[in-house]
C-alpha positions in Angstrom: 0.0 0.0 0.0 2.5 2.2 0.8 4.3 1.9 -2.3 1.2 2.3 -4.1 0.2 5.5 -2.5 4.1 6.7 -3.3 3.4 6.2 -6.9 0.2 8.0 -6.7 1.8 11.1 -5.1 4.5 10.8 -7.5 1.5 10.9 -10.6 -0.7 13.5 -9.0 1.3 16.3 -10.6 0.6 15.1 -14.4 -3.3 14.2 -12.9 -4.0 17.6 -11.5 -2.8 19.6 -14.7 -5.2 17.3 -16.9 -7.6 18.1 -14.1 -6.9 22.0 -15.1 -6.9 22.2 -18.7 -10.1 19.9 -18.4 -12.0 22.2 -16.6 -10.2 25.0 -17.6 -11.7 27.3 -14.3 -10.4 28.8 -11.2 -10.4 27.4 -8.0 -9.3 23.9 -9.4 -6.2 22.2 -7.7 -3.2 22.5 -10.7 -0.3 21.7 -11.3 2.5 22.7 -14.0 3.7 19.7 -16.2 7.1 20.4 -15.2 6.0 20.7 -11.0 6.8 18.4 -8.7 4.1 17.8 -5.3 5.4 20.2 -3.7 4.9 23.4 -5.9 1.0 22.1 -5.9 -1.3 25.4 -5.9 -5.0 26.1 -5.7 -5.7 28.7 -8.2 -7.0 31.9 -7.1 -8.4 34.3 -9.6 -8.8 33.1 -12.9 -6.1 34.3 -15.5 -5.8 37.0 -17.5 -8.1 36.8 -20.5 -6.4 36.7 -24.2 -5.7 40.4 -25.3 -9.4 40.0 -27.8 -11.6 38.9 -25.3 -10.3 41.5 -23.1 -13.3 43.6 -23.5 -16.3 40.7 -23.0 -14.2 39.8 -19.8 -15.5 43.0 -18.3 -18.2 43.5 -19.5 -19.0 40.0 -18.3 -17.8 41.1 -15.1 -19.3 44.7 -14.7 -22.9 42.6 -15.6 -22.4 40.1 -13.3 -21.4 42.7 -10.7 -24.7 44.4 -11.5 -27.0 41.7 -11.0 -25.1 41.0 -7.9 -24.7 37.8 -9.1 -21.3 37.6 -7.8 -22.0 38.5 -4.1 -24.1 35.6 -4.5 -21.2 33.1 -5.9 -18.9 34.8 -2.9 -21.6 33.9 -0.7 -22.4 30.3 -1.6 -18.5 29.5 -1.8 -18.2 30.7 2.0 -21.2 28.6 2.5 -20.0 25.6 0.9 -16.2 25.9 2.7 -18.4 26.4 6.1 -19.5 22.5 5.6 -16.1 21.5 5.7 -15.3 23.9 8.9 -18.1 23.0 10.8 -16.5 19.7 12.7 -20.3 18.4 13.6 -22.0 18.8 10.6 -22.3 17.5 7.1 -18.8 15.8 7.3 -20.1 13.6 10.4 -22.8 12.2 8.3 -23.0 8.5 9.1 -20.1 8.5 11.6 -18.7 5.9 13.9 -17.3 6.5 17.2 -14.6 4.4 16.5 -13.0 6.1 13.3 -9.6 7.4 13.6 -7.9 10.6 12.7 -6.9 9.8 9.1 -10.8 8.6 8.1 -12.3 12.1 9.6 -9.5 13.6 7.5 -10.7 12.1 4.2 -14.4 12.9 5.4 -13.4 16.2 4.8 -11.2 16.0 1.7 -14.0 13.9 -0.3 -16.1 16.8 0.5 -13.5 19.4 -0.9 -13.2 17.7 -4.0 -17.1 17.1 -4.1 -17.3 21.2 -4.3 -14.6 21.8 -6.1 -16.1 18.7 -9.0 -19.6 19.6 -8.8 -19.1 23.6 -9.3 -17.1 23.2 -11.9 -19.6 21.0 -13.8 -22.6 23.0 -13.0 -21.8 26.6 -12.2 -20.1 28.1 -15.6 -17.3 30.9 -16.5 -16.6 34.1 -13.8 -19.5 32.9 -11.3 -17.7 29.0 -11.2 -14.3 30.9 -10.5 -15.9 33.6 -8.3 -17.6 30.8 -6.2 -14.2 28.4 -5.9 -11.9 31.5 -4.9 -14.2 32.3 -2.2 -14.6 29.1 -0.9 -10.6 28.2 -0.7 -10.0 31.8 0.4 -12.0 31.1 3.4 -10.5 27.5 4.2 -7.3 29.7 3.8 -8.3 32.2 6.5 -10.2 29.9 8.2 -8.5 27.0 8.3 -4.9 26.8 6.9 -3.6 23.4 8.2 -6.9 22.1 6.4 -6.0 24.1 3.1 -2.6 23.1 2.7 -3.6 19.7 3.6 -6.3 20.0 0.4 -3.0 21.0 -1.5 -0.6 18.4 -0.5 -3.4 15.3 -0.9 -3.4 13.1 -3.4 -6.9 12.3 -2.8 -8.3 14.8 -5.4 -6.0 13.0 -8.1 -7.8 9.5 -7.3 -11.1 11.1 -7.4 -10.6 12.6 -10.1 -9.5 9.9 -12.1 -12.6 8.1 -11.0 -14.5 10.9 -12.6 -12.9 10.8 -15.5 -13.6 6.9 -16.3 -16.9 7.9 -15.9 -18.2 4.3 -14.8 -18.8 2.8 -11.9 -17.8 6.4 -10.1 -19.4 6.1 -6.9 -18.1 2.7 -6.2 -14.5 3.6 -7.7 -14.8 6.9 -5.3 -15.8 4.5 -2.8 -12.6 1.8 -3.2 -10.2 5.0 -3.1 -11.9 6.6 -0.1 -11.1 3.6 1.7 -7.1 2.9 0.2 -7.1 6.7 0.9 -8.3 6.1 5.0 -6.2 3.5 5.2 -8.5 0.3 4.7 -8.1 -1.0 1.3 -10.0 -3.7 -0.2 -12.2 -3.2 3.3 -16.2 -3.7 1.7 -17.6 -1.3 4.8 -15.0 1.2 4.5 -15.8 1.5 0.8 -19.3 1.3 1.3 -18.9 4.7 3.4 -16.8 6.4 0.9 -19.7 5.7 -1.5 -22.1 6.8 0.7 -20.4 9.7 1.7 -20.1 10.8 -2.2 -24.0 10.4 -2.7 -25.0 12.1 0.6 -22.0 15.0 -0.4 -23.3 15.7 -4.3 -26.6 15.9 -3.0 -25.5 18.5 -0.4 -23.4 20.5 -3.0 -26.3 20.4 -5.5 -28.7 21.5 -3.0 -26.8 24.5 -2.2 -25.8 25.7 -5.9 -29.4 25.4 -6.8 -30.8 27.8 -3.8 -28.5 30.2 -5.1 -30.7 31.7 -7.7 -28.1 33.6 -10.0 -30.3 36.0 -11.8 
């Protein structure tokens, strides 16, 4: 296992940056093809935009700022990184008193990368990026150790391979959950992980849907 998880680390760089041109957002975990691990970032605001689409950049923005649809994506970010700072909540769901540090760890990681997956899928261009930077700029303030720990993980990379297979993701989310926790092959452990993804998405969904963007 521990040589497997080794390889994994030593992959997540090349995963991450096909995570980032995939999604091509803000917000995402990246990485430069020519990064190891450890110059892992989480992308803050998005990039500058090509010299020609300079001008539908702002106006994009000054509408969006208008409609106050971006106070809006600020807000549901914070509310979305709050779920991951509140201990007793949403990341609890289903526990056991017996779990250890490293499983409430990946509790809280699956949920990360549940955000960070599900906004990018369903919440396009400034208001996906606006929504992302807010909610890692408040793990950030809020919760550094957690923050960095989102950045040095290799979890995202196995979820996000799981993603990308696009079979069987829940149970394939589920099996990594568990390697991830420290339990591989283990059917309850992966049967948590599963869980956790379903009761997560539905969580995440909830919340980008109440937030009516005009």
């Amino acid at each position: 296992m521990e040589l497997f998880l080794l390889s994994a680390v030593c992959l997540s760089a090349a995963l991450a940056a096909a995570y980032a041109a995939a999604k091509n957002r803000g917000g995402a975990l990246m990485f430069s093809a020519n990064e190891d691990d450890s110059d892992m970032k989480i992308a803050g605001a998005p990039g500058p935009a090509p010299a020609d689409d300079t001008g539908d950049t702002e106006a994009d923005l000054a509408e969006q700022t208008a409609s106050g649809n971006l106070e809006l994506a600020k807000k549901l970010g914070e509310e979305l990184a709050r779920k991951i700072l509140d201990e007793d909540g949403v990341t609890n769901f289903g526990v056991d008193s017996r779990e250890g540090d490293e499983v409430r760890r990946q509790r809280r990681l699956l949920l990360a990368f549940v955000v960070d997956n599900e906004v990018g899928d369903t919440v396009e261009g400034l208001l996906g990026h606006a929504v992302l930077n807010s909610f890692y700029d408040l793990l950030k303030s809020e919760a550094p150790d957690f923050y960095e720990d989102v950045r040095g993980s290799a979890s995202f990379s196995f979820y996000l391979l799981c993603v990308r297979d696009g079979e069987n993701v829940e149970h394939c989310i589920g099996n990594s959950f568990a390697m991830l926790a420290g339990y591989e092959g283990d059917k309850v452990m992966s049967e948590l992980g599963e869980a956790l993804y379903f009761h997560f998405r539905d969580i995440v969904s909830a919340a980008i849907t109440a937030c009516r963007f005009a």
